[in-house]
C-alpha positions in Angstrom: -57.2 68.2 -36.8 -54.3 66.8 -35.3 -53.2 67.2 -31.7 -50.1 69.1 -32.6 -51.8 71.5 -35.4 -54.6 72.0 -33.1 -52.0 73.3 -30.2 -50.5 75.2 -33.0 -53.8 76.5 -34.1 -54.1 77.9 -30.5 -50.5 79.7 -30.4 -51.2 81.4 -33.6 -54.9 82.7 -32.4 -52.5 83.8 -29.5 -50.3 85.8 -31.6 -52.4 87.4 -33.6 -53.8 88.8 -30.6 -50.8 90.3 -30.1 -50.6 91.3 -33.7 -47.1 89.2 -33.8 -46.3 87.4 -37.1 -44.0 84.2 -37.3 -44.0 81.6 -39.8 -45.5 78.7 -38.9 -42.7 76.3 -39.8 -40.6 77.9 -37.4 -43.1 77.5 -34.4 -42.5 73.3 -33.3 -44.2 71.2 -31.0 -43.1 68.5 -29.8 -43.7 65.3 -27.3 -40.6 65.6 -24.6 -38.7 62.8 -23.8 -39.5 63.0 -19.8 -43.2 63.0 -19.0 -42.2 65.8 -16.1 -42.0 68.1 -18.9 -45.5 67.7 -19.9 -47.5 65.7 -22.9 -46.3 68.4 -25.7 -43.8 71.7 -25.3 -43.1 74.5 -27.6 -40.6 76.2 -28.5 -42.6 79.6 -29.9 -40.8 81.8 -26.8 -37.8 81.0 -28.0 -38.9 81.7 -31.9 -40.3 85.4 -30.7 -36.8 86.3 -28.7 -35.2 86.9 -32.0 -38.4 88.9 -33.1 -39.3 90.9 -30.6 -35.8 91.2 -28.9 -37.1 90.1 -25.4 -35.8 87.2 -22.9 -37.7 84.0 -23.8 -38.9 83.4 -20.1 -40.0 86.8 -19.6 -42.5 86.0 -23.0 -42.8 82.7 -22.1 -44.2 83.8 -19.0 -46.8 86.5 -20.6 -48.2 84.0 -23.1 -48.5 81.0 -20.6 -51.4 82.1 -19.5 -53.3 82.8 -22.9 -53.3 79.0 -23.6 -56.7 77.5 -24.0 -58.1 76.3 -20.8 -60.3 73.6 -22.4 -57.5 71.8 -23.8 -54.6 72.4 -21.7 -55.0 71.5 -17.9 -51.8 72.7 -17.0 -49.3 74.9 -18.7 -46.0 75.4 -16.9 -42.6 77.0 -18.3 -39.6 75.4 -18.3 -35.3 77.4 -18.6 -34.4 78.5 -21.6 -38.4 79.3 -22.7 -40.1 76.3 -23.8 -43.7 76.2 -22.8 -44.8 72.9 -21.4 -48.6 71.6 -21.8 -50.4 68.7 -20.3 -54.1 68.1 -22.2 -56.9 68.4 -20.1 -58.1 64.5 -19.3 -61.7 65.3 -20.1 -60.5 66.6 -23.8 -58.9 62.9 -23.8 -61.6 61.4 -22.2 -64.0 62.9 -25.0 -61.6 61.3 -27.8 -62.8 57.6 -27.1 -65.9 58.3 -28.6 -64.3 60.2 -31.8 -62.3 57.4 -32.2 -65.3 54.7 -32.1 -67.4 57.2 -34.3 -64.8 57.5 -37.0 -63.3 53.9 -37.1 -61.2 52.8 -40.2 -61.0 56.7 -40.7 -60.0 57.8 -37.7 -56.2 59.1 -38.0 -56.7 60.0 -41.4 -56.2 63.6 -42.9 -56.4 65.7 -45.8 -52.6 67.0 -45.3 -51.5 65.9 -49.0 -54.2 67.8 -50.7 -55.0 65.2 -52.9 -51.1 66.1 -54.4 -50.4 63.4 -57.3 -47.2 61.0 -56.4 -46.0 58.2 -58.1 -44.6 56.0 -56.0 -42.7 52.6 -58.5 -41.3 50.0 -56.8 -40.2 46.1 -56.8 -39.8 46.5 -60.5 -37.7 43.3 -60.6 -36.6 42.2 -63.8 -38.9 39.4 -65.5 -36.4 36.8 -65.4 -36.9 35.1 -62.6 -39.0 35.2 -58.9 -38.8 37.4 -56.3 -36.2 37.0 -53.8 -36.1 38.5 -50.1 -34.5 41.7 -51.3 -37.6 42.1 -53.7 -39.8 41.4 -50.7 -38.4 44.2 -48.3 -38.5 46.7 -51.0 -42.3 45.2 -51.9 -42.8 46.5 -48.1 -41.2 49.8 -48.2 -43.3 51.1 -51.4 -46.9 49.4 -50.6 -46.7 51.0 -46.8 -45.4 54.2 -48.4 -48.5 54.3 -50.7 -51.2 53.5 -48.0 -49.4 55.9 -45.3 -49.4 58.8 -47.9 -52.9 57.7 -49.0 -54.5 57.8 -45.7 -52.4 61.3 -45.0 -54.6 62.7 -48.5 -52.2 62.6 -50.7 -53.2 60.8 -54.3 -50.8 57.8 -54.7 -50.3 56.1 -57.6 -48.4 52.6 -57.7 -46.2 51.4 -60.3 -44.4 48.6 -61.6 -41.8 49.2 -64.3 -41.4 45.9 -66.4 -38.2 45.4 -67.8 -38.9 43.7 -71.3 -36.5 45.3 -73.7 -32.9 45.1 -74.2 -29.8 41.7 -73.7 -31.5 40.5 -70.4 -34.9 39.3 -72.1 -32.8 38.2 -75.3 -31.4 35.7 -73.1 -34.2 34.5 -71.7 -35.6 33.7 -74.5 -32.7 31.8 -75.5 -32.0 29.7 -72.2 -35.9 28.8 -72.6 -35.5 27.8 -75.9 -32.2 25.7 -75.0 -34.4 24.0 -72.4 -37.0 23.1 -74.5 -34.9 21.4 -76.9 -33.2 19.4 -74.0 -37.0 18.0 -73.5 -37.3 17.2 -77.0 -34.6 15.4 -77.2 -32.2 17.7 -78.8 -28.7 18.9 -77.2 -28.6 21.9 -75.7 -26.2 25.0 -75.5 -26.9 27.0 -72.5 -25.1 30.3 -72.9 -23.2 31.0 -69.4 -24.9 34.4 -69.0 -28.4 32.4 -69.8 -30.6 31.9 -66.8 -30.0 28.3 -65.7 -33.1 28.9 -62.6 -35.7 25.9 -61.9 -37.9 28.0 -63.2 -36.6 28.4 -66.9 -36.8 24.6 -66.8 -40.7 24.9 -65.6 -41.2 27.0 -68.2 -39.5 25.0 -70.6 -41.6 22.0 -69.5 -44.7 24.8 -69.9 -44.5 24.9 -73.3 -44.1 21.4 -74.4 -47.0 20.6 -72.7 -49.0 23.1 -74.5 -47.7 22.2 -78.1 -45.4 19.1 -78.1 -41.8 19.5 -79.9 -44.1 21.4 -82.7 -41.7 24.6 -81.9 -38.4 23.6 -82.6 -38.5 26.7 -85.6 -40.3 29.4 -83.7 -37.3 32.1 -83.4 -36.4 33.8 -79.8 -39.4 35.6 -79.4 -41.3 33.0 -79.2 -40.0 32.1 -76.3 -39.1 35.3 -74.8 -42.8 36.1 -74.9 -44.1 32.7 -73.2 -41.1 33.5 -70.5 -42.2 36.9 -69.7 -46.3 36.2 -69.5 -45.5 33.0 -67.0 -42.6 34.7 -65.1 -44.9 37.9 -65.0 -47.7 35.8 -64.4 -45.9 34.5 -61.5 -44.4 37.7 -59.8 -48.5 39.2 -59.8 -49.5 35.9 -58.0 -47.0 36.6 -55.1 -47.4 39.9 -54.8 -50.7 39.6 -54.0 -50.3 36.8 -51.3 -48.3 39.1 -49.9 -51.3 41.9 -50.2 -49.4 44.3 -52.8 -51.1 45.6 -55.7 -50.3 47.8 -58.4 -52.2 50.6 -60.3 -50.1 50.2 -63.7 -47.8 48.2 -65.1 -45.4 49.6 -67.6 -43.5 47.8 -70.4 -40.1 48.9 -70.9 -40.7 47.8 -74.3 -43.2 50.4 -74.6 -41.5 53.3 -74.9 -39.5 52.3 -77.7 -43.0 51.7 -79.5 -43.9 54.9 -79.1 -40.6 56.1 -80.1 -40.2 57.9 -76.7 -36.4 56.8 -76.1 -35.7 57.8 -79.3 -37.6 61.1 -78.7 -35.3 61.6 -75.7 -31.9 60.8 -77.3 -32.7 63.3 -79.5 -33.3 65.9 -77.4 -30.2 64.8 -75.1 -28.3 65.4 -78.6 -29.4 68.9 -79.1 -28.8 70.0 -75.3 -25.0 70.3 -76.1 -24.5 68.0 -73.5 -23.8 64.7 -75.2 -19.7 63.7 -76.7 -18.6 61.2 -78.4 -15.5 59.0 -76.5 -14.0 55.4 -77.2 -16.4 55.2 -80.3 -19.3 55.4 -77.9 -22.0 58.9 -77.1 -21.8 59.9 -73.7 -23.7 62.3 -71.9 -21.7 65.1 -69.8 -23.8 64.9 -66.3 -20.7 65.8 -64.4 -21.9 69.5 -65.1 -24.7 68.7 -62.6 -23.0 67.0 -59.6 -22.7 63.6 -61.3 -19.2 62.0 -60.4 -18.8 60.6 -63.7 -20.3 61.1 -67.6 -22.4 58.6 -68.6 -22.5 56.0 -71.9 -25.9 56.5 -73.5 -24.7 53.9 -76.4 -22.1 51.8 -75.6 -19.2 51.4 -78.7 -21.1 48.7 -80.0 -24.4 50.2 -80.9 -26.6 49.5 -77.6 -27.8 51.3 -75.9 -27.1 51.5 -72.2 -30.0 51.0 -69.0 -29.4 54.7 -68.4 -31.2 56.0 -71.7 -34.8 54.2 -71.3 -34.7 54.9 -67.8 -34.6 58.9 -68.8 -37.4 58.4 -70.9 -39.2 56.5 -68.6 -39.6 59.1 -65.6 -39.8 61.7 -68.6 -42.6 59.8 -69.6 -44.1 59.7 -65.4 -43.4 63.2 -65.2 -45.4 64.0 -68.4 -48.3 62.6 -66.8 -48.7 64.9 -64.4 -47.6 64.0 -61.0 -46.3 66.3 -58.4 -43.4 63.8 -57.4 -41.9 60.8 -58.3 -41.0 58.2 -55.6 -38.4 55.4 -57.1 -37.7 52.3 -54.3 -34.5 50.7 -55.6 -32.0 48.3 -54.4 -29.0 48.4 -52.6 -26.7 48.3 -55.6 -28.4 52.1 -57.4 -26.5 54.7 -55.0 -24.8 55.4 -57.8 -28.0 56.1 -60.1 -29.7 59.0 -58.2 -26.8 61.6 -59.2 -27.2 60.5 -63.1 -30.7 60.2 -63.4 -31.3 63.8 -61.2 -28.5 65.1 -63.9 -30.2 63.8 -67.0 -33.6 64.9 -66.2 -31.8 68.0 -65.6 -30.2 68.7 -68.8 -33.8 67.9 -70.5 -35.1 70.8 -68.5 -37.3 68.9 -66.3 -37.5 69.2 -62.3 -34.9 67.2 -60.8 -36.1 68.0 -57.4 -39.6 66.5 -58.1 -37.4 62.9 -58.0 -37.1 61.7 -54.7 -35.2 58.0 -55.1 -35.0 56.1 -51.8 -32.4 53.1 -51.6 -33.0 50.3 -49.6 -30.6 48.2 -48.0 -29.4 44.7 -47.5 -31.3 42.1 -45.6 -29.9 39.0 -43.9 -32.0 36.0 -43.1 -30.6 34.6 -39.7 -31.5 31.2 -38.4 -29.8 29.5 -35.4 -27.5 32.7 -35.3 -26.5 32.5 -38.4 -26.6 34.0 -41.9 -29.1 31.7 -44.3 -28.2 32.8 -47.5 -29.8 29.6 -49.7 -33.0 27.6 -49.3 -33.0 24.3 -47.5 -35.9 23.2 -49.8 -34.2 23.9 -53.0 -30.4 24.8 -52.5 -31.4 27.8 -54.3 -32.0 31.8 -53.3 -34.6 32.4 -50.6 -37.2 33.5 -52.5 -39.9 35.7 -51.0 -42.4 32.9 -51.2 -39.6 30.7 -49.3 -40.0 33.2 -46.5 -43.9 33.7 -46.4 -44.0 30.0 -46.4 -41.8 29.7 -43.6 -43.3 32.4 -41.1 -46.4 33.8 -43.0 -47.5 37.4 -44.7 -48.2 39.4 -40.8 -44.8 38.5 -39.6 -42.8 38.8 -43.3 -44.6 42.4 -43.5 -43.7 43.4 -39.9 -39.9 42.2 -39.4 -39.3 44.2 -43.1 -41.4 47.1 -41.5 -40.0 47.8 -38.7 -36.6 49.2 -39.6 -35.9 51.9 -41.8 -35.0 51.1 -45.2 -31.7 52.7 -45.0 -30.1 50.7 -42.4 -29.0 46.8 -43.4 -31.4 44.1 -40.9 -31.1 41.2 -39.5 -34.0 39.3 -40.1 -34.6 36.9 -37.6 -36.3 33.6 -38.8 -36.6 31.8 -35.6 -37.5 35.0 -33.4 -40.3 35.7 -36.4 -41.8 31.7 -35.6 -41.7 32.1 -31.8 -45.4 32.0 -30.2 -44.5 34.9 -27.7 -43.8 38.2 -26.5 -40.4 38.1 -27.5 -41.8 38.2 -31.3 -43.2 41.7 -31.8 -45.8 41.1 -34.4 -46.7 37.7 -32.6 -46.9 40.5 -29.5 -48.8 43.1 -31.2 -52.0 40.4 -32.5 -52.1 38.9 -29.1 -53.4 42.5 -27.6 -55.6 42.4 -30.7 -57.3 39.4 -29.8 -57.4 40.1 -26.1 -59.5 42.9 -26.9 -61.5 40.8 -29.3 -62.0 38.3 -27.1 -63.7 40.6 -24.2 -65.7 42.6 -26.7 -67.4 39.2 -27.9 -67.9 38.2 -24.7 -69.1 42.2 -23.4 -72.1 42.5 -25.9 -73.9 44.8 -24.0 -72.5 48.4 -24.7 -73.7 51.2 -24.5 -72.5 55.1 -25.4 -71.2 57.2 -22.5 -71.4 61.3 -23.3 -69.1 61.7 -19.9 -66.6 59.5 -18.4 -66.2 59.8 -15.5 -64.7 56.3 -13.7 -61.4 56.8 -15.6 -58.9 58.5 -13.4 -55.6 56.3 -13.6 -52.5 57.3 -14.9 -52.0 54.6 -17.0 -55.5 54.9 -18.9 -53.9 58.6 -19.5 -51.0 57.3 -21.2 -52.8 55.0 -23.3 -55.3 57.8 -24.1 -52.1 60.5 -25.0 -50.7 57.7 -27.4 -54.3 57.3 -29.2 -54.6 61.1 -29.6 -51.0 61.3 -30.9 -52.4 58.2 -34.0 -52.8 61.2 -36.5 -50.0 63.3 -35.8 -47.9 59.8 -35.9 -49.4 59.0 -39.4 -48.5 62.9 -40.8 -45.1 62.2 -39.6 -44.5 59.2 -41.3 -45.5 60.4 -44.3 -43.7 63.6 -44.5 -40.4 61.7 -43.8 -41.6 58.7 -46.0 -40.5 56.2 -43.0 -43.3 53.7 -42.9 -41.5 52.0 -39.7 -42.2 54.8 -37.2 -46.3 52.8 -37.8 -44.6 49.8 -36.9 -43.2 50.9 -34.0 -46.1 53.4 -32.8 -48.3 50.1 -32.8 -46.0 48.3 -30.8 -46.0 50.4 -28.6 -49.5 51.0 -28.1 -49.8 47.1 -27.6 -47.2 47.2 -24.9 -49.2 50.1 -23.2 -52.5 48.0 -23.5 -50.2 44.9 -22.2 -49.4 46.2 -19.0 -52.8 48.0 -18.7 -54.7 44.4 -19.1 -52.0 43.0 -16.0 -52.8 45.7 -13.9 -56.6 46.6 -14.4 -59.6 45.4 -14.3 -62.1 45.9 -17.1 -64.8 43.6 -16.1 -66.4 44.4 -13.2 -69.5 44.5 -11.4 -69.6 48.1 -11.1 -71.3 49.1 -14.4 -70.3 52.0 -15.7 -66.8 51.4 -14.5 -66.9 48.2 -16.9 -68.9 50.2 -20.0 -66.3 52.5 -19.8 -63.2 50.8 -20.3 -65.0 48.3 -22.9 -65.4 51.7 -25.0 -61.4 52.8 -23.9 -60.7 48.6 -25.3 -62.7 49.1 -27.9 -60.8 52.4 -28.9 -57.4 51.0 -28.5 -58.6 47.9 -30.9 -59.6 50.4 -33.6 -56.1 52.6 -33.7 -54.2 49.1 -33.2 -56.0 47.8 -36.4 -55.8 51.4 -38.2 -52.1 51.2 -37.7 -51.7 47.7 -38.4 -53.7 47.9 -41.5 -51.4 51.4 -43.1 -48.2 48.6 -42.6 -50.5 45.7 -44.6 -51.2 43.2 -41.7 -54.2 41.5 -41.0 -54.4 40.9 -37.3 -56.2 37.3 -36.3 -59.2 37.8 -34.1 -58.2 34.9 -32.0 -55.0 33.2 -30.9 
């Protein structure tokens, strides 16, 4: 149990022994800004006062003392009400060996229930390779997944392949354009053809493989042979960069199995679909859309909008609780529509949660990098791993929240220092690793009793706080409060290492704070691990 359900735990065995109801999301606890005002405070005086029509202090006062005494030290009230409580050291003490015993588990909860989200992400169209933007959204949905995961939820991660429709139509034709170049022939690029390095590799790719022998193969042909290597090529560097997926689903797909048409039909019967400008539109301005939508554009196509609907139809048919979608910058306008459409199909709208990531900025010598030195091309999220590795690519797009544009710094991510956070956060890592391979002899302690400085007790308060940490990440899907909890703790350890000794000859002074090093290492690697970075052992 966490920290701050097991306080809560407490104040609602208190009030039922005062036979005094109050529902439990009403009751918070909370970690106050100024360590004078305890480690946790709640605000259940306050709560009461509109129940029971009494003064907060004067409850505040009568159910101070009711605390329990094993796991509160202290508990001391505070204007208007709040209810300030400092853990008993020995409670925190007793949590170094939980934390050794448990390991990779400990911090990990069954909050979720084992409830069923799909979380789909990167998704980017195979046409081409992953950029940067690709990459921060990459880290977004992977630590979303293995937060939600470890808080018990049962996370399911997909990629949506975009294989139908204009865009794959011409990349068949630029490949086939390329390939005749090679064989001699002249070519006629079409200006909204791909004219990437990579439609030339491909190109290359299949005249190795079969000579000039298809000059008369038509454009799927080549449309297929683009989208395996290009595919091909987007699995390979999402898994350097230690993201996996649990399905892959082909746009093309659905129209096998007649699901978009299934849809438009049904969109057709709701009433809800017109026709303007020789083209069907679909009225979602009757559900907070801005605009209608075009389903099929005057010419017979149909638009993005109308596979997408049968796509997250199609999720939601499956069986999960929620849908997670991690799109990019340029989609604020596509929450509304899609919420609308899935609306007017009588499906949960609500169960949609779409997160929108912004814009990233590579900066080098203080200033914007927008193309590759290598290639004169986009920065490509390989460029970037190249250049300052997976740890310190996963950690820079970790650390801020998705909503807010970065900045991400190529030379600060490079430097061998504290300045650079994740270079920071490994060093404390192999500190610890270092002393533990040197300390072999450890052995278990049932009472510690050499540990009495305040600084052990603020490391030990930000250990116990790991699960609570994790649950609130996940409930407000914002993977960077990990990164930041784990910096943190590293700069806690930091200072502690400067200041204290841990070797000594004093033996059980020395055992002891192995086991407190040894403790730290595991929630430092725990919390590194829910973020996707490997921490080296030695540096």
């Amino acid at each position: 149990m966490s920290i701050k359900n097991e306080i809560k735990a407490n104040i609602k065995s208190i009030l039922d022994k005062l036979n005094i109801e109050v529902p439990d999301n009403q009751i918070n606890v909370e970690v106050p800004a100024n360590k004078k005002n305890g480690d946790y405070a709640t605000n259940v005086a306050l709560v009461l006062a509109r129940t029971i029509k009494r003064r907060p202090m004067d409850i505040a006062k009568e159910i101070a003392p009711l605390f329990d005494q094993e796991l509160f030290e202290n508990v001391f009230i505070a204007e208007p009400g709040f209810i300030n409580l400092v853990i008993n050291k020995q409670h925190l003490l007793n949590n170094i060996n939980k934390i050794i015993q448990e390991g990779s588990n400990y911090g990990k909860s069954n909050y979720g229930q084992g409830k069923k989200i799909n979380i789909e992400f990167v998704s980017a169209n195979p046409t081409g390779i992953l950029h940067i933007g690709h990459g921060r959204g990459a880290t977004y949905g992977d630590n979303l997944a293995r937060i939600l995961k470890f808080a018990g939820y049962d996370i399911t991660k997909e990629y949506y392949v975009n294989d139908a429709g204009n865009q794959m139509n011409n990349l068949g034709i630029s490949i086939k354009e390329r390939y005749k170049e090679i064989c001699g022939m002249e070519a006629h690029l079409p200006e909204d053809g791909y004219h990437g390095k990579e439609i030339i590799d491909i190109a290359k790719n299949i005249y190795d493989c079969y000579g000039n022998t298809k000059l008369e193969e038509n454009i799927e042909f080549f449309k297929k042979e683009g989208l395996d290597i290009l595919l091909a090529q987007i699995k390979k560097d999402l898994d350097v960069y230690r993201v996996n997926f649990d399905i892959f689903t082909s746009e093309q797909s659905l129209y096998d199995r007649s699901l978009v048409e299934n849809v438009l039909d049904k969109l057709k019967k709701s009433g809800k679909c017109y026709i303007a400008e020789n083209a069907l539109w679909l009225k979602t301005t009757d559900y907070n859309d801005e605009k209608d939508r075009v389903l099929i554009k005057s010419d017979g196509n149909y638009t993005y909008l109308l596979p997408d609907i049968a796509y997250h139809v199609d999720k939601l048919s499956r069986g999960y609780d929620e849908l997670i979608d991690v799109l990019g910058s340029d989609h604020h306008g596509y929450i509304n529509r899609l919420k609308a459409s899935l609306e007017i199909l009588g499906q949960d709208k609500d169960k949609l949660d779409i997160k929108i990531l912004q814009m990233v900025r590579l900066i080098k010598d203080g200033e914007e990098l927008k193309l590759s030195k290598r290639t004169g091309k986009t920065i490509t999220l390989n460029d970037l791993i190249s250049e300052v590795g997976v740890n310190a690519t996963r950690y820079f797009f970790s650390s801020h929240s998705l909503d807010a544009q970065m900045d991400f710094d190529l030379d600060l991510a490079m430097k061998q220092s504290s300045d650079n956070p994740v270079y920071y956060i490994e060093y404390a890592n192999a500190r610890i690793s270092s002393i533990l391979k040197h300390y072999k002899e450890i052995n278990s302690v049932e009472k510690f009793t050499t540990i009495n400085d305040q600084q052990s007790f603020d490391i030990l308060n930000k250990l116990y706080e790991f699960e609570d940490t994790v649950l609130l990440a996940a409930i407000k899907k914002q993977p960077h409060i990990i990164a930041n909890y784990a910096y943190n703790l590293a700069t806690l350890f930091h200072s502690y290492y400067t200041k204290e000794k841990i070797i000594t000859d004093n033996i059980e002074y020395t055992n002891e704070r192995i086991l407190l090093i040894k403790a730290i290492k595991t929630v430092l690697v725990n919390s590194l691990d829910l973020i996707g970075i490997i921490p080296r052992e030695e540096m």
